[in-house]
N, C-alpha and C positions, 0 to 999 in steps of 0.2 A: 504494500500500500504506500503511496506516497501524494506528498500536494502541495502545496506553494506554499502553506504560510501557517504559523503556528502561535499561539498567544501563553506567553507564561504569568503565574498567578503566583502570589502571594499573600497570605492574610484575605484572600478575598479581592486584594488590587494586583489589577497587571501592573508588572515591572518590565518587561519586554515581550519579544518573542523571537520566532527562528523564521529564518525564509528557506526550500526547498527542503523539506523533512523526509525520509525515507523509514517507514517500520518496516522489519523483518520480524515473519512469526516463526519461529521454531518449537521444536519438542527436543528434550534432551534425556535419557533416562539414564538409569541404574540399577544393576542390581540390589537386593534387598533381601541377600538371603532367600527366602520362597517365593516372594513377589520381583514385579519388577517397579521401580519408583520414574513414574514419567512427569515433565513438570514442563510448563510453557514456558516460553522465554519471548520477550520482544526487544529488536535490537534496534534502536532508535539514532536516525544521526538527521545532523543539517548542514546545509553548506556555509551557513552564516546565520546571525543574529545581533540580536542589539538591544540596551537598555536605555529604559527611562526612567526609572528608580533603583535606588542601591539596593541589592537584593540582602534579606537578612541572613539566607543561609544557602545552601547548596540544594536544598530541595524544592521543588515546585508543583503546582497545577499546574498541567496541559491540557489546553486545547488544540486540536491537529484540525485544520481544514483544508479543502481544496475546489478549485474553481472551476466550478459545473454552469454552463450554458449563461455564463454571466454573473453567476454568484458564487458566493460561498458557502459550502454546506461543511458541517460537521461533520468529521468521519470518527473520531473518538478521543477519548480523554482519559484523565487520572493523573498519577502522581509520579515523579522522576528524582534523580538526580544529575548534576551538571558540576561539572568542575571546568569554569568559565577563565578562561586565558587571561582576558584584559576585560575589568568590570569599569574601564570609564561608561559615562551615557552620554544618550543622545548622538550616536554614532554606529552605522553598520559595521563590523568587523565580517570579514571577508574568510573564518576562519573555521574550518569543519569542526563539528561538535559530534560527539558521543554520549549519548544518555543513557543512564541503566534506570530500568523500568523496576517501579516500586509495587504497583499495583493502580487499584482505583480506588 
C-alpha cells in the first residue's frame, strides 16, 4: 500500500507529516515448541517529511492517505515510532524515514 501524504499527531495536535509513505504487510513466524507463533509486521517508510511543532517524543499518531480521483481518502492509521534526523520546523527535509509500527 502506498500514497502521497501522511499526517502525524500528537496529544491530539498535528506536529507534521511524511510525503510518499510506502507500508509493507508481512507475517513472520516461529516456532513455539508444538505450535507455530505467527505475528504481522508493517514496515513503514517515507521519502521525506517535515515539522510544524516540536515533537515531544519519538512516538506518534498516523494518519496515511492517498489521492483518489481528486481527493484524499484514508487508507489507515495508529501508532509509530520515528527516530527523526533533523527536528528543525517548518521545512521539508528530503530524507527517507523508517517507522516501526506500534499498533492502533
Amino acid at each position: 500500500m502506498d500514497g502521497e501524504i501522511g499526517a502525524l499527531y500528537q496529544d491530539g495536535q498535528q506536529v507534521g507529516g511524511i510525503f510518499d509513505w510506502e507500508v509493507t504487510v508481512s507475517k513472520r513466524s516461529a516456532d513455539n515448541g508444538d505450535w507455530k507463533d505467527v505475528k504481522v509486521f508493517k514496515d513503514i517508510t517515507a521519502k521525506s517529511y517535515w515539522l510544524i511543532d516540536a515533537p515531544a517524543s519519538n512516538y506518534y499518531e498516523v494518519k496515511f492517505f492517498k489521492a483518489m480521483r481528486g481527493r484524499l481518502v484514508l487508507l489507515d492509521s495508529g501508532r509509530i515510532e520515528i527516530e527523526l534526523p533533523n527536528k528543525s520546523l517548518d521545512r521539508r527535509f528530503y530524507i527517507p524515514l523508517e517507522m516501526r509500527w506500534i499498533g492502533n
